[in-house]
N, C-alpha and C positions, 0 to 999 in steps of 0.2 A: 131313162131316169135323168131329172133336171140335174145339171152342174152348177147353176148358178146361185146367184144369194138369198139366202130363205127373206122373203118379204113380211108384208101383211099377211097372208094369205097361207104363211109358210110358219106356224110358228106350232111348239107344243100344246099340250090339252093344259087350259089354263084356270084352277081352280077359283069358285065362282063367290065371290065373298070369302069372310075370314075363318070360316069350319073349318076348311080343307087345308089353309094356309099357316096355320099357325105355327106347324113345324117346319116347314122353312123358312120366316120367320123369323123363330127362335134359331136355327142353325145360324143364318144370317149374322143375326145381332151376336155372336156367341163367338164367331171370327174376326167382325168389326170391332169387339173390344180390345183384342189381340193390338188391330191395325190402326185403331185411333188413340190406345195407349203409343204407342210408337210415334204418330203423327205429333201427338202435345209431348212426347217426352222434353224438347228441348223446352220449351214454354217457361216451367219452373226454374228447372235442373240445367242450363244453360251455362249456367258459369261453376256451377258442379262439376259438370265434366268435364270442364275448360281447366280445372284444376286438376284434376284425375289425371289429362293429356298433358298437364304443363303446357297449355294454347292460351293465349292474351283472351279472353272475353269476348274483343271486338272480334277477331280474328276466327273463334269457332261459330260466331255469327255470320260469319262469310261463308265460312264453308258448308253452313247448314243450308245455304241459299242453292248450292250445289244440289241439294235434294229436293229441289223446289224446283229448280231449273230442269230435273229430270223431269219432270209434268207436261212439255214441251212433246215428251213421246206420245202422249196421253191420245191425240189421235187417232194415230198407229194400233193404239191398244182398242179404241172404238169400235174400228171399222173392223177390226178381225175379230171383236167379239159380236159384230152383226151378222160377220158371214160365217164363223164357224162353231159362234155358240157359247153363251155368257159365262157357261160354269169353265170352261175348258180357261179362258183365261184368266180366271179368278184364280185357278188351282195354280197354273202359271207365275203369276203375280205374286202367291204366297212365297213361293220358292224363292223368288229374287228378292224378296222380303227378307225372310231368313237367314240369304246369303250374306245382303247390306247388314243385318242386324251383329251377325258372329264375325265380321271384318270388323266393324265400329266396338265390339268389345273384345277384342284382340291387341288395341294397344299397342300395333305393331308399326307407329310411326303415322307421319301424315300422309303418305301415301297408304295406308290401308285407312283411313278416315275420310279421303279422298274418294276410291275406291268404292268404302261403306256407306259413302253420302249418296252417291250415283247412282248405286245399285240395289241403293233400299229405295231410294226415290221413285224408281220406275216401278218395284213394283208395287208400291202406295198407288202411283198412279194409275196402275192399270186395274187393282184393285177396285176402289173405291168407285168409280164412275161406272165400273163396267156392275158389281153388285148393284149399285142405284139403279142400269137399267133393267137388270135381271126384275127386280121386285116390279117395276113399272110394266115391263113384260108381262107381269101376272096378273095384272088387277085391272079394271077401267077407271077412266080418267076420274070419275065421281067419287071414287074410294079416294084416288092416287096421294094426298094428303094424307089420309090416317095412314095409311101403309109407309110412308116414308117415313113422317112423324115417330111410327113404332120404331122403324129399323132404326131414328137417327137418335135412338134410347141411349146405344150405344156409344155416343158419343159423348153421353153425359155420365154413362155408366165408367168411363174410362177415367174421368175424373173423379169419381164419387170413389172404385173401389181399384183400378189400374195406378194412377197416377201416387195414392196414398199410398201401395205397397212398392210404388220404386221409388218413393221417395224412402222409405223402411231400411229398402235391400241397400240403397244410398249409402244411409247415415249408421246403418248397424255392420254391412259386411263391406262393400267393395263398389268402388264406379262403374266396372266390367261387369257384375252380376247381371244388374239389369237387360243386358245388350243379350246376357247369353239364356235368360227366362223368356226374352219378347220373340228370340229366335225358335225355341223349343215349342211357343205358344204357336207360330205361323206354320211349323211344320204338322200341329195337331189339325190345325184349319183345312190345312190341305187335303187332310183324310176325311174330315168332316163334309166340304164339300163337296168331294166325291157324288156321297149319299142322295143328294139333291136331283131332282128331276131336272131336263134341259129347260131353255128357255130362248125363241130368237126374238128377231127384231119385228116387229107392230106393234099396232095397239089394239088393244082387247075391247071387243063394243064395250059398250056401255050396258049397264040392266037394263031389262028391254027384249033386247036382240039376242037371239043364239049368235052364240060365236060359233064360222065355220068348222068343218073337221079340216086339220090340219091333213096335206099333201103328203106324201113320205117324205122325211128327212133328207137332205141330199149327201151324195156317200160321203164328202169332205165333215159335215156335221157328223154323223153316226161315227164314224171310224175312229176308235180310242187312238191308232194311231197318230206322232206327231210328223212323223215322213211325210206321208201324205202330203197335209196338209201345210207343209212349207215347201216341198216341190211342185205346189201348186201354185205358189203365189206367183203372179206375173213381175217382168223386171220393172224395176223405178222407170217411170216416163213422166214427162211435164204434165199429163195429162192425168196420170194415176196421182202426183202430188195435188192437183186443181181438183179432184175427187175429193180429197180428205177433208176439204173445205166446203165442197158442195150442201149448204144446209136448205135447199131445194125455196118451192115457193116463198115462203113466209122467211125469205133469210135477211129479212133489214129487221125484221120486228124480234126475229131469235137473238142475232149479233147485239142486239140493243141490250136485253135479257141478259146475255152472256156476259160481256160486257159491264152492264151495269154491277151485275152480279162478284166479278171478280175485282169491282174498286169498294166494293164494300167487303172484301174477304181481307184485301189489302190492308184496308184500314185497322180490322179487326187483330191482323198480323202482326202489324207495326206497335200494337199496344204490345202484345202478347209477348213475344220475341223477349224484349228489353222488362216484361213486369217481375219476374222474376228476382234479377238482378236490383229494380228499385226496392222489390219489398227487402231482399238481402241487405244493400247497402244504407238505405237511410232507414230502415227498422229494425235492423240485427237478424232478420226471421235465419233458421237454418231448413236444412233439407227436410226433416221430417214436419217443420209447421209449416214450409211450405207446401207437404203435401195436405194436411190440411185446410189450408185456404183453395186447393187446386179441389179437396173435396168438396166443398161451398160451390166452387164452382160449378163443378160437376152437376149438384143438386141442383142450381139454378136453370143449367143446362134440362135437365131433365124437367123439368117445368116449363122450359119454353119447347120441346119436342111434346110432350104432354096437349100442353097450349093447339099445337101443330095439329095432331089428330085428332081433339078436336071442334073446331070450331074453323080450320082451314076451308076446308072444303065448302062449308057455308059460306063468308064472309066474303071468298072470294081469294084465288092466289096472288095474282098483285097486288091486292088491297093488303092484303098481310104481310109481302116484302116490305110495302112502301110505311107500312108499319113499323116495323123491325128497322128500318134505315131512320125515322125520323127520334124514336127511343133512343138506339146507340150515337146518333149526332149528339144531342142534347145531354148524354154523360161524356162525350167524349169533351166537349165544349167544357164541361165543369170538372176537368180532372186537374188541372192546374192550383183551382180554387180551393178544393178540396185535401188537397195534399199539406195535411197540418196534421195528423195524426191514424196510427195503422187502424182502428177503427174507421172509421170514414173511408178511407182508401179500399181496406178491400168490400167495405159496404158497396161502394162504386164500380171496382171490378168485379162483383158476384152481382149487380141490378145487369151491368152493361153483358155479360155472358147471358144473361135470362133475353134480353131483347135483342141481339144479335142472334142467339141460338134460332129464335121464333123469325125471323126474319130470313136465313139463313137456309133454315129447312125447308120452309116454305116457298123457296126461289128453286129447291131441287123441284118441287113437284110442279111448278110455273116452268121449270125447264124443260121436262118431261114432255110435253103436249105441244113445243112448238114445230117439231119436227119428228111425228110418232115412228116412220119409216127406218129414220136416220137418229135412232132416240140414241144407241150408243154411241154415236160418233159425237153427237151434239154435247151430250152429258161428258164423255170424253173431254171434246174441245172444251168448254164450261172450264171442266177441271185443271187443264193446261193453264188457260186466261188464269185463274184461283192462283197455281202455283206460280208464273209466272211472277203474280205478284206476290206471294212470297219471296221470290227470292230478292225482289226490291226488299221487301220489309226485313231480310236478313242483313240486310247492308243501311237500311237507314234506320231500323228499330234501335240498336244498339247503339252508334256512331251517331245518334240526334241525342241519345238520351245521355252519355259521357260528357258531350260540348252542353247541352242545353238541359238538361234534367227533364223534370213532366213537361216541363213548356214543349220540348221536342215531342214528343207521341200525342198528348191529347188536340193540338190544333191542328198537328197535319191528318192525321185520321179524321178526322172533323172535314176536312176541308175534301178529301176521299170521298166520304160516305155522302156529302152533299151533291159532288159532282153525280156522283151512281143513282142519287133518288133523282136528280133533275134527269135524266138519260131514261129513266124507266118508264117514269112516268108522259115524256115526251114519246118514245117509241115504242114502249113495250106494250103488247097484249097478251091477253092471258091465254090465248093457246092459237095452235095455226087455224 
């Protein structure tokens, strides 16, 4: 019996179109709401809870950077869900979710916020990258847009029906509510994904081709235990660090991709972070309308993941990032101008949420195909670069917009998402 890492060659029976698919799927999209209401919580609700904590504004914008800064593990999380199996860390991830989630509404000083920021961070990040590769695991590259498209429903659904009911629990009960429903929510996921069939790392032919029959499992995969499979891991060596980074042939044109992809997450970040705090200060909104504008957005969201599925796959994956990057410049460019009344304003932030979403999602499934082998390590890393730059944009979203108001967010995101569309389009292809 092989020991080593399930490759191409090595993966589960992998349902063949959307018949078979749909209910996981729907499991998918059903924990993701859980996990990307938590990701946008601060977005709105940013100086909400800075109020809650008695923390300066600027100050829980630093330390939400901390939770972004956890994304740095995001490798880490890759590679062990290539070698021992997507859903095992997904279920992993929840937990450290849950953990970060009931420290951050415990309100038991900066050091449990500190704590909660770290701890929910990893595992957002081991989370999210490693589901993206799970669904990619199951479908060929020709589908791999509408499939991502569906799952990143979620993301919009978190806005439409998540983010409106924490803005609810906000303003009718308590700051802490929230923290301790998002927790109760990650620990349902965890049972949910139980249910789920495995999934490793390749890529699944294309229609066409039978896909081979899968080898048996290797024991490290199969075994529900977690001993095992940490007394297996080999010690840190310069060489297993030089692994993590290994994104094989096609790794100037992935890095490019990767890359490009997290200065345009950046940008989108640096709005986000600080919009919250504008609509509150220079429009009076409170928590509950700004869960309504976070619904608009939502909706917008779900129009450009709509958008995603379908017509992606046709038009071409590049072509639809380089899409979504040239849209969000060009609001980004006129947010300064437009900032004379809340009409206008969040007209601007619900178009630029519609053309970042489509742009955005479109770059998971462009990411997807540059290295099929090493798809969770890549999508992994992806997501590190992403948060990475987060945690810039917790530090300059807030502290540009106090010194300089919109002049601060819409020029420098501007100047982000141009740098990422000249890099993509100089480097990037659409698949290895």
């Amino acid at each position: 019996m092989s020991s080593g890492p399930p490759r191409a060659g090595v993966r589960a029976d992998q349902p063949r179109g959307f018949a078979r698919f749909r209910n996981i799927l729907a499991a998918c999209i059903a924990t993701r709401l859980a996990i990307d209401t938590t990701t946008q919580l601060f977005f709105p609700f940013l100086r909400t809870v800075a109020l809650g904590l008695g923390m300066d504004f600027v100050v829980l914008g630093r330390l939400v950077s901390l939770r972004s800064l956890a994304g740095l593990s995001a490798p880490l999380f890759g590679t062990a869900a290539d070698n021992y199996g997507y859903r095992r860390i997904m279920r992993l991830s929840l937990l450290l979710t849950a953990a970060g989630m009931f420290l951050l509404g415990s309100g038991a000083g900066v050091w449990s916020v500190v704590a909660g920021m770290i701890v929910s961070g990893a595992g957002l990040t081991g989370f999210l990258p490693t589901c993206q590769a799970y669904i990619s695991a199951r479908l060929p590259f020709a589908q791999r847009a509408r499939g991502i498209g569906v799952l990143e429903y979620s993301w919009a659904l978190a806005g439409i029906i998540g983010l409106p009911l924490m803005g609810f629990l906000f303003g009718r009960f308590s700051w802490r509510l929230p923290f301790f429903v998002l927790g109760g929510a990650m620990l349902a996921g965890w049972m949910l994904i139980r249910l789920l069939p495995e999934a490793t790392a390749g890529a699944p032919r294309d229609a066409g081709g039978a896909a081979p029959r899968p080898r048996a499992a290797p024991g490290r995969l199969r075994s529900r235990a977690w001993t095992p499979m940490l007394s297996s891991l080999p010690p840190l060596r310069v060489q297993g660090l030089a692994d993590l980074f290994d994104l094989g042939p096609n790794w100037r044109a992935a890095l490019a991709v990767i890359t490009a992809n997290s200065l345009f997450y950046f940008s989108q970040v640096h709005i986000l972070i600080a919009h919250g705090a504008w609509l509150e200060t220079e429009y009076g909104l409170v928590p509950q309308t700004l869960g309504l504008v976070a619904f608009a957005q939502g909706a917008a969201d779900l129009c450009g993941s709509v958008l995603v599925s379908l017509i992606t796959d046709r038009v071409g994956k590049k072509r639809a990032v380089q899409a979504g990057m040239l849209g969000s410049l060009l609001v980004y460019a006129s947010l300064p101008i437009i900032n004379v009344g809340l009409v206008p304003v969040v007209a601007a932030l619900v178009l630029l949420r519609f053309v970042f979403e489509y742009g955005i999602v479109s770059a998971i499934a462009l990411i997807s195909e540059q290295a099929p082998d090493r798809r969770g390590k890549l999508i992994s890393l992806s997501v590190a670069l992403n948060l990475l730059g987060s945690t810039f944009s917790g530090f300059t979203g807030p502290w540009m917009y106090t010194r300089l108001g919109v002049w601060g967010l819409g020029p420098v995101a501007a100047v982000g998402t141009l740098t990422a569309f000249v890099l993509l389009t100089v480097w990037g292809r659409e698949s290895a």
